[in-house]
C-alpha positions in Angstrom: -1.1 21.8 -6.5 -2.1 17.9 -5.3 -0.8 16.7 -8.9 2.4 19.0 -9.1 3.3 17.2 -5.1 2.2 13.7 -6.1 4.8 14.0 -9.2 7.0 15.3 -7.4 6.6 12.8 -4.7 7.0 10.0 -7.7 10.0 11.4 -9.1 11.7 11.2 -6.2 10.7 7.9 -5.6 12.1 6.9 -9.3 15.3 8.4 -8.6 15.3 6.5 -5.2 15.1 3.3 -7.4 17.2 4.5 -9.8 19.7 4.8 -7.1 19.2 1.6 -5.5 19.8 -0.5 -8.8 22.7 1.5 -9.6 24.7 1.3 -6.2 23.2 -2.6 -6.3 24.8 -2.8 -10.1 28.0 -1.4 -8.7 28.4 -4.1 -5.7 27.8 -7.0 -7.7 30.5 -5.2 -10.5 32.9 -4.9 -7.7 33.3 -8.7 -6.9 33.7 -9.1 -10.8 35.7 -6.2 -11.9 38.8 -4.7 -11.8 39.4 -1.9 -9.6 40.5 0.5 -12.1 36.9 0.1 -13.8 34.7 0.5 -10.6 36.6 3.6 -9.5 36.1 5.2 -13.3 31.8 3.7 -12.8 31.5 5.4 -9.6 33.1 8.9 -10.5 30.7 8.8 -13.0 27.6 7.8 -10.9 28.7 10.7 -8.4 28.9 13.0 -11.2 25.9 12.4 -12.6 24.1 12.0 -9.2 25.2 15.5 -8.1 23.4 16.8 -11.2 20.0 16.0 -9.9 18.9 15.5 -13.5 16.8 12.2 -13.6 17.3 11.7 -17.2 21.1 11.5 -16.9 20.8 9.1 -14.4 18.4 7.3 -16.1 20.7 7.0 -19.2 24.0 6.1 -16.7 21.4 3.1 -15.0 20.8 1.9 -18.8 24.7 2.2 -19.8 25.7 0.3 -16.4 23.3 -2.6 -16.6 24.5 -3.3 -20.3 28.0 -3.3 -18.4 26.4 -5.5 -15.7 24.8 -7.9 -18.4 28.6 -8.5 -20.0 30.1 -9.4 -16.7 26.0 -11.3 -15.6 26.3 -8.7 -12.2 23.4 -7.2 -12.8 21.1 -6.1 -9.7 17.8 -7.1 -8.9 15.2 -4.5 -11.0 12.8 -2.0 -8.3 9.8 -1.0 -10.5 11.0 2.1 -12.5 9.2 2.1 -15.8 11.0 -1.0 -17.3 11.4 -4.3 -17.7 13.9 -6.6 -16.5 16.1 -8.2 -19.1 15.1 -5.3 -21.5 17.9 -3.0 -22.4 16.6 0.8 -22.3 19.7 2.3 -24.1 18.5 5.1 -26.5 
């Protein structure tokens, strides 16, 4: 029972990061972007938040920061199981 809450627990605390870097991503996008592009990146972040599925938002983190690195916006990294300046694209 003590393992199954402390992964829970760390999950959530992933997907908190997760979150953080990707709103973080967006802002810096925004000042860089055009509109048109930031609206289409967050309907995608709210559809794929309102899944609840950490590995979709996990791949949508990995596909913004490669946008981020084109336009150099990207967000300052929170420890969630990768490095910064390594692309985790699959």
């Amino acid at each position: 029972m003590r393992d199954e809450i402390m992964d829970a627990q760390n999950s959530s605390q992933m997907q908190s990061n997760l979150v953080k870097d990707i709103l973080n991503n967006i802002e810096n996008l925004y000042r860089v972007s055009s509109e048109r592009e930031i609206t289409k990146i967050q309907t995608e972040f709210l559809r794929v938040f309102h899944t609840k599925d950490l590995k979709q938002l996990e791949r949508f983190h990995r596909q913004l920061d490669i946008i981020a690195e084109g336009y150099r916006a990207q967000a300052v990294y929170h420890n969630i199981g990768h490095q910064p300046g390594k692309s985790c694209i699959s």
